[in-house]
Each structure stands twice: as structure tokens, then as C-alpha cells.
C-alpha positions in Angstrom: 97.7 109.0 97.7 100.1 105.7 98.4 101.9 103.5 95.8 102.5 99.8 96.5 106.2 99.0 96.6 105.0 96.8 93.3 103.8 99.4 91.8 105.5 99.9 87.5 105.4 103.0 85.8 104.7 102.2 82.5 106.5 104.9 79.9 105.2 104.5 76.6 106.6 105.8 73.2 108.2 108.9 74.1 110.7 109.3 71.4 112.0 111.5 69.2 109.5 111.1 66.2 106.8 113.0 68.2 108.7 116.4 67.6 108.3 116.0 63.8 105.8 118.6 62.4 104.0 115.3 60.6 102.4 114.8 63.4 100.6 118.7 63.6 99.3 120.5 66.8 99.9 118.8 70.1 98.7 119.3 74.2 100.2 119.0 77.5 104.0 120.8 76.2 105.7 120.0 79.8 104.1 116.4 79.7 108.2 115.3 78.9 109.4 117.4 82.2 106.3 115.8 83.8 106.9 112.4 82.7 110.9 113.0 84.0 109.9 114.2 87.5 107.3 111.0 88.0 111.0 108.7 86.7 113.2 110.7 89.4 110.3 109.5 91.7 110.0 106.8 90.9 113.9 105.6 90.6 114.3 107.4 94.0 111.9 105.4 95.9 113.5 102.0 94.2 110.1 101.4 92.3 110.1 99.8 88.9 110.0 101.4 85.5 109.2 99.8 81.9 109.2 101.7 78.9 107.6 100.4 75.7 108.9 102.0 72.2 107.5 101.9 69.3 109.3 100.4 65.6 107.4 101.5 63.2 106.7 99.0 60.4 106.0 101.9 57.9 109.8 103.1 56.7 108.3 106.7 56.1 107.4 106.9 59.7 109.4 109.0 62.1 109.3 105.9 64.5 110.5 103.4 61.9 113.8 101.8 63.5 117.1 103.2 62.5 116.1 106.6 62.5 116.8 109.5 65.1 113.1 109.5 65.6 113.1 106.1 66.7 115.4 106.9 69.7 113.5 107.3 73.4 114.3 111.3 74.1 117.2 112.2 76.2 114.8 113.5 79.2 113.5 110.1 80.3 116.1 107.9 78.7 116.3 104.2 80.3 118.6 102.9 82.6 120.7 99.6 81.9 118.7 98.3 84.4 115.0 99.1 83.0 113.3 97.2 80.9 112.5 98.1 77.3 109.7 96.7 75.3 109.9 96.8 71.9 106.5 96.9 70.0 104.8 97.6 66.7 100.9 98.2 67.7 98.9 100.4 70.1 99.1 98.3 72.7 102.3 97.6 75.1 101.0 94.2 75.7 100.3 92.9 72.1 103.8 91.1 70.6 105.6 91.4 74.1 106.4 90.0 77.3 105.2 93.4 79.3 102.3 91.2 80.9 104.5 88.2 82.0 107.4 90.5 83.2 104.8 92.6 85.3 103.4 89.3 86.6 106.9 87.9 87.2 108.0 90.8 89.3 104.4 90.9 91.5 103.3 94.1 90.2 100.1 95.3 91.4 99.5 98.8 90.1 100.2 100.2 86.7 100.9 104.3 86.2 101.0 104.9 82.9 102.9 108.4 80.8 103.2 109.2 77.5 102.5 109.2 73.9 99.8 110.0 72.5 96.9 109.3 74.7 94.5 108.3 72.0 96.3 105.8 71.1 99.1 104.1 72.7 98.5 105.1 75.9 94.6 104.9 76.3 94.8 101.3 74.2 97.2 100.1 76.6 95.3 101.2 79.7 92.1 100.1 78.5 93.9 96.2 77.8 95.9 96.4 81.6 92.2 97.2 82.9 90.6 93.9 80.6 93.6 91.7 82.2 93.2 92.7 85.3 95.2 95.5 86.6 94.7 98.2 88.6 96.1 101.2 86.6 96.2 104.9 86.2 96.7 107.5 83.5 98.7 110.0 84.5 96.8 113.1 82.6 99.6 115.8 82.5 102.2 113.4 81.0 100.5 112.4 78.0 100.5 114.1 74.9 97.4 114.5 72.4 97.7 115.8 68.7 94.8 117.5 66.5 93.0 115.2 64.3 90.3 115.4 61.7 87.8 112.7 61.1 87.1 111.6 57.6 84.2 114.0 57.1 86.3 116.9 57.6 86.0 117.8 61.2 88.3 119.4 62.9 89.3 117.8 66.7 91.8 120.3 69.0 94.5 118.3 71.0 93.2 119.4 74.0 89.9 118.2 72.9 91.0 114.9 71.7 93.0 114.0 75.0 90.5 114.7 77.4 87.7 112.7 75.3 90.4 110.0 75.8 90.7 110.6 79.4 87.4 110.5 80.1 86.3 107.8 77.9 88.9 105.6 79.9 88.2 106.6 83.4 86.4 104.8 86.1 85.9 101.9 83.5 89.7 100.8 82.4 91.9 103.5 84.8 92.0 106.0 87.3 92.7 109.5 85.9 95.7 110.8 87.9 98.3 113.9 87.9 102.1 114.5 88.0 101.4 116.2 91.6 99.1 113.2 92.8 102.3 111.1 92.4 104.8 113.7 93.7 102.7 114.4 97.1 102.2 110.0 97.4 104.2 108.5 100.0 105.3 105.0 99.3 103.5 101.8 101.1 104.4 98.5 101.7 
């Protein structure tokens, strides 16, 4: 596999929130490590990173600003020199400048990590794919959490996140893992 020297890893709501038992059973538990190996990659080869966090509008909300849930987790904190979009929907692109910045720096390719994959991440992929770019999901550094539907049926993580994957791929992104981008070699 070869990434483009344009190429912008994407890191999207991995904060401290997501460890709150609110949020039940989860997938993928080395998706964090995961997600931090594809950044050393990344920062290594000179490549740019964004990260979008979510601010919770609901003040119950581990994710609502001014708490310790609100903060990005240690593991894959940003750099002075990386961008940080702040948003308040599923989607990195809705109430930010994440496009124009992406356009502005020539960016070609989108990789995409974190959480949850049925919603921030798979929204988000599923809007770069409808404006254009070429993107892909990076599978084991994205978390998925159990969910019921409102007649009472049970949905696993695992279950949930690869529904997710699958409903995304071919059509929005390309379904990637951690050792796709770890065995790439950089082209220009």
C-alpha cells in the first residue's frame, strides 16, 4: 500500500468520556494503541494529522466541555502544531473548517481512526466520500459500543462495528488496517 505525501489522518473524538461506563460494552480494546502507532507513523514520515473533538451540547454528557471527559486521551494527544477541530455533530465537516483546511493544504487522501464507528466516524467518512475524497476507515482503530434498538433488541459491539464497516465500504471508503498503514511506504 502507498500514501500520498498529502495524505491527513483524520483522528476523531478520542477522548476521555468514552471510558465512562454510560456508554456500556465496547470493541476493538487496543484501537487507542492502534490509533497511536498510525500518529508515530504518521508524524514520522512528516504527514499531516487533524483531530476533530467533540463539545457536547448536553451538560450531562461525558463530552460536554469543561469536564475531564472532554479532554483528547493522553495516548494520541495533539501537537501544537496539529490542527484541532472542534465540533458538536456526527460529522467532522458540519460547523468547521476541516473541508477548507484539507483543501487548503492539497490533501488528497483521508485515513480516518476513532470513535465510535457508528457514528462519528462512519458519518464523517460517508460525507468526505459525498465531497469528494478518497478515504479510508481504518477498522482496528475505531471503537464500537452495544446498542439496543427501540424494540428491545440487543446489538453486540462487535456486531454493530462491522455492520458499520461494511455498510460504508466500497461505496463512501476503503476498509483498511493498522498493519496496512504500518507495512505502506510513503509516495510522492
Amino acid at each position: 500500500m502507498k500514501i500520498s505525501r498529502r495524505s491527513v489522518l483524520i483522528i476523531v473524538d478520542v477522548q476521555k468520556g468514552w471510558d465512562k461506563p454510560v456508554w456500556g460494552k465496547r470493541n476493538n480494546p487496543d484501537a487507542e494503541e492502534n490509533i497511536s502507532k498510525i500518529l508515530d507513523f504518521w508524524r514520522k514520515n512528516g504527514l499531516f494529522v487533524a483531530y476533530c473533538k467533540h463539545d457536547s451540547l448536553n451538560p450531562k454528557s461525558p463530552l460536554y466541555p469543561g469536564q475531564d471527559g472532554n479532554e483528547i486521551k493522553e495516548l494520541v494527544k495533539p501537537r501544537n502544531d496539529e490542527k484541532v477541530f472542534v465540533k458538536h455533530v456526527n460529522s467532522c465537516f458540519i460547523g468547521t473548517d476541516l473541508e477548507k483546511w484539507i483543501r487548503d493544504i492539497g490533501g488528497d487522501e483521508l485515513y480516518f481512526c476513532g470513535i465510535t464507528t457508528q457514528h462519528c466516524v462512519s458519518t464523517t467518512a460517508r460525507m468526505a466520500g459525498n465531497l469528494g475524497f478518497k478515504n479510508y476507515v481504518i477498522e482496528d482503530a475505531t471503537v464500537s459500543f452495544d446498542i439496543n434498538d427501540s424494540h428491545g433488541n440487543h446489538y453486540d459491539a462487535e456486531e454493530v462495528h462491522r455492520i458499520n464497516l461494511v455498510s460504508i465500504e466500497g461505496e463512501f471508503s476503503e476498509i483498511i488496517s493498522t498493519k496496512d498503514i504500518l507495512d505502506a511506504y510513503i509516495s510522492e
